[in-house]
N, C-alpha and C positions, 0 to 999 in steps of 0.2 A: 421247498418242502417245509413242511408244518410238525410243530412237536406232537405227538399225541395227543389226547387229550378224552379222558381225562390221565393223569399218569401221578402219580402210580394209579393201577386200576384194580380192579374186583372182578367183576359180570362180566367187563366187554370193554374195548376203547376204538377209537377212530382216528385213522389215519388219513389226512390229509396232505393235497398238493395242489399245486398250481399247473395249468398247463397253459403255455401261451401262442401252440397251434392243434390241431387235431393229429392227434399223433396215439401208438401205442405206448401202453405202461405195462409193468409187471412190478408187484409189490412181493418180495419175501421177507417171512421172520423166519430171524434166526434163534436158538440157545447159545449159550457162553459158548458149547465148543463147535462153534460153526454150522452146527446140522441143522439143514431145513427144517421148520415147523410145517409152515404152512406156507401156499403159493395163491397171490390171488392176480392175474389177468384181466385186461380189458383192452379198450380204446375208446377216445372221448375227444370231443370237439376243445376248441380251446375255453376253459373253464375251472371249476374249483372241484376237485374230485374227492371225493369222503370213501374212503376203504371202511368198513369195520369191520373186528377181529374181536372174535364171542371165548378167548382164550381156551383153542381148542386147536387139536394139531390136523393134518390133512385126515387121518383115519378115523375125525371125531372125537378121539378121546380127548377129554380135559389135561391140559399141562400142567409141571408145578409151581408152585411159586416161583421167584427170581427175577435176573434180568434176561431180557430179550431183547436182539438188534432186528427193524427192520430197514430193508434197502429198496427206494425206487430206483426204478430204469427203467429210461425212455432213450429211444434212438441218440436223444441230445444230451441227455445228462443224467446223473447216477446221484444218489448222495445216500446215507446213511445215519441213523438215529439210534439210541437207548430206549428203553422203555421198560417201567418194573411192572411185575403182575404180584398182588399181593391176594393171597386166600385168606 
């Protein structure tokens, strides 16, 4: 898995990963105290996969500033990352 980028962000950032067979993903962010932001779902052949996140929660509304964790997971492995949103 890939840091962010760009991070700290503004508008929007992207989240990347590697997959190295066809498998399912699920990417969430988190806020400091644990609660879902947002959920985003797929599956993809073995490849570089770009998530982006327009910082905005699942209901649409815009979030605030801070830090935010998100987490992939895949059947084979999990990892987790930082990320700031700056308004």
């Amino acid at each position: 898995m890939l840091q962010n980028y760009p991070n700290p962000f503004n508008a929007g950032t992207v989240i990347s990963f590697n997959l190295k067979d066809a498998t399912e993903w699920k990417v969430t962010i988190y806020n400091v105290m644990g609660q879902v932001v947002r959920t985003f779902e797929g599956a993809d052949d073995a490849a570089s996969v770009r998530v982006p996140w327009d910082g905005r929660d699942r209901d649409g509304s815009t979030v605030a500033s801070g830090v935010y964790f998100y987490r992939v997971i895949t059947p084979k492995w999990n990892a987790t990352r930082k990320m700031t949103l700056v308004r």
